[in-house]
C-alpha positions as a Markdown table, in Angstrom:
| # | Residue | x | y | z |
|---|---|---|---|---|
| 1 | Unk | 0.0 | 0.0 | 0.0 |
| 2 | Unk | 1.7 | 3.3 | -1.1 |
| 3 | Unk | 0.3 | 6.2 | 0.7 |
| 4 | Unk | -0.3 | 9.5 | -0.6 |
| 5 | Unk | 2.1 | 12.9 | -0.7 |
| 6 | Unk | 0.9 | 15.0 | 1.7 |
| 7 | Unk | 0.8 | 18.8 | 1.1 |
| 8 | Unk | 0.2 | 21.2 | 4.0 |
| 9 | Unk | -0.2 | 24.7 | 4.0 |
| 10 | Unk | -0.8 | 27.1 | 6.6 |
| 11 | Unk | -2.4 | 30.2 | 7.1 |
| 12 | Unk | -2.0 | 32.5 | 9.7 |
| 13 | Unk | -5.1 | 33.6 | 11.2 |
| 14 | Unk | -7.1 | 35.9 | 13.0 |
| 15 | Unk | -6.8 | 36.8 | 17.1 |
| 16 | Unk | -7.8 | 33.8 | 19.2 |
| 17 | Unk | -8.5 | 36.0 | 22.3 |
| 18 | Unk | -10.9 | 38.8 | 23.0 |
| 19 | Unk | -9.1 | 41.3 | 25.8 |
| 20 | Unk | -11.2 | 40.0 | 28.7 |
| 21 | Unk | -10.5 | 36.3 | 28.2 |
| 22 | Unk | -6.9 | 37.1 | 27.8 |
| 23 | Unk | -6.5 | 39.1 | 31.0 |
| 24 | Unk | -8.5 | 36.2 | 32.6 |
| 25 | Unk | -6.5 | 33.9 | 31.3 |
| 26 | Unk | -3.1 | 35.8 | 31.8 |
| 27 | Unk | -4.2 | 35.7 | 36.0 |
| 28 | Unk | -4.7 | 32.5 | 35.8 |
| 29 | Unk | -1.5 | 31.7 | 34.2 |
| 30 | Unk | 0.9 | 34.3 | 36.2 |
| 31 | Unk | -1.2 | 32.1 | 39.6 |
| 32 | Unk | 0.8 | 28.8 | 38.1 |
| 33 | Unk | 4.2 | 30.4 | 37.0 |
| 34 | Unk | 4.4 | 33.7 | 38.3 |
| 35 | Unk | 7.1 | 34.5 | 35.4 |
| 36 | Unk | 4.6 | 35.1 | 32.7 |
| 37 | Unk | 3.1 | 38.2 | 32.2 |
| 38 | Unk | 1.8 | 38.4 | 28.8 |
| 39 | Unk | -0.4 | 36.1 | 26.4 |
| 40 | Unk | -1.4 | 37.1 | 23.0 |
| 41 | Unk | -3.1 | 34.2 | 20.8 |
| 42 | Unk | -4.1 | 33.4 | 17.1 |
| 43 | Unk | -5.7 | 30.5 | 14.5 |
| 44 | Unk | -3.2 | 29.0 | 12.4 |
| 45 | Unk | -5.2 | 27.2 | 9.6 |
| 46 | Unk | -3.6 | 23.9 | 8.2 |
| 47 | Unk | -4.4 | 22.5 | 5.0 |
| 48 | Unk | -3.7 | 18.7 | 3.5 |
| 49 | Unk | -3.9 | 18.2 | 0.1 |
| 50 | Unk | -2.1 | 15.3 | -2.2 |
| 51 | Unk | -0.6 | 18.2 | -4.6 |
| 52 | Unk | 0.1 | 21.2 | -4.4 |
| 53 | Unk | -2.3 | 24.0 | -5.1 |
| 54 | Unk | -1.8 | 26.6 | -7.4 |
| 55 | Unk | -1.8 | 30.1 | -6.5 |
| 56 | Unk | -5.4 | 30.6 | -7.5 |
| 57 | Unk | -6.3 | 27.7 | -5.3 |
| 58 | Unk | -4.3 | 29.1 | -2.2 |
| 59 | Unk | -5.7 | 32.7 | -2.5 |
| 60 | Unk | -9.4 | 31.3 | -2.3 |
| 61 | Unk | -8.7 | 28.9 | 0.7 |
| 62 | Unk | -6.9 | 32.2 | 2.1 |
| 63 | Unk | -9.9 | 33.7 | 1.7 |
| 64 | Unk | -12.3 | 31.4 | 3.1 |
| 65 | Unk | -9.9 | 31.1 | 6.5 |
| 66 | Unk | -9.7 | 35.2 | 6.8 |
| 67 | Unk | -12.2 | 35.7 | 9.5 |
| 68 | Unk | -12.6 | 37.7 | 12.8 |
| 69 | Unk | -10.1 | 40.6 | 14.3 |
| 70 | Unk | -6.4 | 40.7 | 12.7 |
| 71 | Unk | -4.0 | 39.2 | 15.2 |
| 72 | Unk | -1.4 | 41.7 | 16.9 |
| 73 | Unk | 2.0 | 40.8 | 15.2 |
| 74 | Unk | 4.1 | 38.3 | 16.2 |
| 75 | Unk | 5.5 | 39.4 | 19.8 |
| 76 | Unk | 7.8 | 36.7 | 20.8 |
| 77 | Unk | 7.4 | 34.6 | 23.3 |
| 78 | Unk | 7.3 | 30.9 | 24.4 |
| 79 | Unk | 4.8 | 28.9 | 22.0 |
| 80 | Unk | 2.5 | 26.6 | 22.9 |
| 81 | Unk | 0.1 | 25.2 | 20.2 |
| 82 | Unk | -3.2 | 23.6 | 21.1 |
| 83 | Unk | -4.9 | 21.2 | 18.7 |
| 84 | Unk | -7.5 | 19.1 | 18.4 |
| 85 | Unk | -6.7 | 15.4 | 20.2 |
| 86 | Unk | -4.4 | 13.5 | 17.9 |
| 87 | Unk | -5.9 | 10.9 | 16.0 |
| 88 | Unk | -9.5 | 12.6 | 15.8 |
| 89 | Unk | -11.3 | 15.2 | 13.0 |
| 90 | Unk | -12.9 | 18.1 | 15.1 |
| 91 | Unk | -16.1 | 19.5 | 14.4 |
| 92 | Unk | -14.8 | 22.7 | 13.1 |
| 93 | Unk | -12.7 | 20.7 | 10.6 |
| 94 | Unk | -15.3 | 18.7 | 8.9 |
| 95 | Unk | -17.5 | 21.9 | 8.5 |
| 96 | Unk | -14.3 | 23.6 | 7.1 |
| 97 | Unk | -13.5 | 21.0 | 4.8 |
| 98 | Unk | -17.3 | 20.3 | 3.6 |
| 99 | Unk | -16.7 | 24.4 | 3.3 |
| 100 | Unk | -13.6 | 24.4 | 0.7 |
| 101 | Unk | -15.1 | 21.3 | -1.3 |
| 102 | Unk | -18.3 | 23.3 | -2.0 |
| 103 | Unk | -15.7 | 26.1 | -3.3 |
| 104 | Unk | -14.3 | 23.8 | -5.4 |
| 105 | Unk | -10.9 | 23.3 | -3.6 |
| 106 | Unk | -9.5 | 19.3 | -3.4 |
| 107 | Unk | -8.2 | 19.2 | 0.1 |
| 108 | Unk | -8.4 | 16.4 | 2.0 |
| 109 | Unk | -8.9 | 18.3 | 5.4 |
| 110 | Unk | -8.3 | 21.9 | 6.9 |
| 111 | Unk | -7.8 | 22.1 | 10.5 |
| 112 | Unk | -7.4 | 25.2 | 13.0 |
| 113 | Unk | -4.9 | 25.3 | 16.2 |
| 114 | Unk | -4.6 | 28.3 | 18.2 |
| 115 | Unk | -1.0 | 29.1 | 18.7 |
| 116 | Unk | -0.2 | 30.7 | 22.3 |
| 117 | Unk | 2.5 | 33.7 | 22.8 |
| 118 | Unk | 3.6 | 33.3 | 26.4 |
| 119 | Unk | 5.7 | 36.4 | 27.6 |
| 120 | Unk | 8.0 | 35.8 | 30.6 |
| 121 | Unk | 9.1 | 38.6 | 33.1 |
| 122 | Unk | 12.5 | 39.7 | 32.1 |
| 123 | Unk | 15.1 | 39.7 | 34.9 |
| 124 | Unk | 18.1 | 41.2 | 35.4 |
| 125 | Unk | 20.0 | 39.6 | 31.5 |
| 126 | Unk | 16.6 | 39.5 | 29.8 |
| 127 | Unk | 14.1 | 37.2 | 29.6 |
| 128 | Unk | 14.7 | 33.7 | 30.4 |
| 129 | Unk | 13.1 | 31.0 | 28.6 |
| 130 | Unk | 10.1 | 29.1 | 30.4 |
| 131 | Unk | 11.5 | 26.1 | 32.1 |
| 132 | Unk | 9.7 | 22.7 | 31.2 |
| 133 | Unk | 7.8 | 22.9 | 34.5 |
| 134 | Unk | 6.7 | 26.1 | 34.1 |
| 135 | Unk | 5.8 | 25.2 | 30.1 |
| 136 | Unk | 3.9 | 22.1 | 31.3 |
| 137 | Unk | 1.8 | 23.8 | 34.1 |
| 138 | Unk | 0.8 | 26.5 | 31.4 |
| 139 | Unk | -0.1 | 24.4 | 29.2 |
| 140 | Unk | -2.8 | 22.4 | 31.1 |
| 141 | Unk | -4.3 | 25.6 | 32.0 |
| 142 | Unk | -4.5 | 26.2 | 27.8 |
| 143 | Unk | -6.2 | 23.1 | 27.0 |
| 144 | Unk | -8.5 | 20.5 | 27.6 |
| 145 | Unk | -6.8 | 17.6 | 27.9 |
| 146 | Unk | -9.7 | 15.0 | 26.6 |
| 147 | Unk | -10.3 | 17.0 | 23.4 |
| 148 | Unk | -7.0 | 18.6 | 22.6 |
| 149 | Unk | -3.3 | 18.0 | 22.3 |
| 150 | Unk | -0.6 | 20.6 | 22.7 |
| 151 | Unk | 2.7 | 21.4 | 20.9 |
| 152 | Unk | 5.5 | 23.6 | 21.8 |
| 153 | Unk | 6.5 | 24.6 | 17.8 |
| 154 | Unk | 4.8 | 26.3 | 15.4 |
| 155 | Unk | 4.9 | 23.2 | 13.1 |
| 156 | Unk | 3.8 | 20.8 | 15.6 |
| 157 | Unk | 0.5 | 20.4 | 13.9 |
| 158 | Unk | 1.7 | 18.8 | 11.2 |
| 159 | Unk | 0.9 | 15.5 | 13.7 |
| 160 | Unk | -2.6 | 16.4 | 13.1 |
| 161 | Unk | -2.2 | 14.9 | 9.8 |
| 162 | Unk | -0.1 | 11.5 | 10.6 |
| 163 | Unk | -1.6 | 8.8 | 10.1 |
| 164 | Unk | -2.7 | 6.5 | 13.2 |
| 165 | Unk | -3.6 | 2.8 | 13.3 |
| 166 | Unk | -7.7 | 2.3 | 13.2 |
| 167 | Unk | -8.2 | 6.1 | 13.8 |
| 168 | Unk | -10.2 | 8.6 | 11.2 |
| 169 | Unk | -7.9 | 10.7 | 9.4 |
């Protein structure tokens, strides 16, 4: 059995947090490891396709996936990605995919993360990277740990897409 290339794009997306869930999340964080003291968030869109698309093809998926406030740029920070579970389709991706098939785009699935910015207080030399601990206990404050799965680089969704014995894909 040969499998399949798999393609995968993704698209930056909008802002994942509204200003009052942030700040409710930031004191809930900074409660757990009181050396972070900022948290910005956005969707990062992923889509799996067996070739490439052409330009025309990524501009209307781009399209389709721009939604909601712009994100703030990029401020640094510790990343932590959370995912749907590995191994499972989430709701949102099955209405996203039924989406870009009824626009005429051959994709196999699209899937949405939301990728976390944690700031760390800075100390005397900077700021020092989160420790594991400290990454860990933020982490399972971020996600629900039946439903979703979390990574700790930007391209750590790309599991979403591996392939896992008698699980949907």
């Amino acid at each position: 059995m040969s499998a399949s290339p798999k393609h995968l794009l993704h698209f930056e997306g909008g802002n994942a947090l509204s200003a009052f869930r942030a700040q409710a999340l930031l004191t809930r964080l900074s409660a757990a490891c009181p050396r972070i003291n900022g948290i910005g968030a956005r969707h990062v869109h992923w889509a799996w396709s067996d070739a490439p698309l052409t330009a025309a093809a990524r501009d209307k998926l781009g399209a389709v996936l721009a939604y909601g406030e712009p994100a703030q740029a990029d401020a640094g920070g510790t990343v932590v990605v959370v995912m749907p579970r590995l191994g499972t389709v989430s709701p949102w991706a099955s209405k996203a995919t039924d989406i870009a098939h009824n626009c005429g785009l051959a994709l196999h699935r699209v899937e949405r993360v939301t990728e976390f910015r944690l700031q760390a207080k800075a100390g005397l030399f900077g700021a020092k990277p989160l420790e594991a601990g400290e990454l860990h206990a933020a982490a399972a404050l971020l996600h629900d740990r039946m439903t979703e799965s979390v990574a700790f680089e930007h391209d750590g969704a790309r599991q979403l897409f591996d392939a896992r014995e008698g699980l949907p894909m």
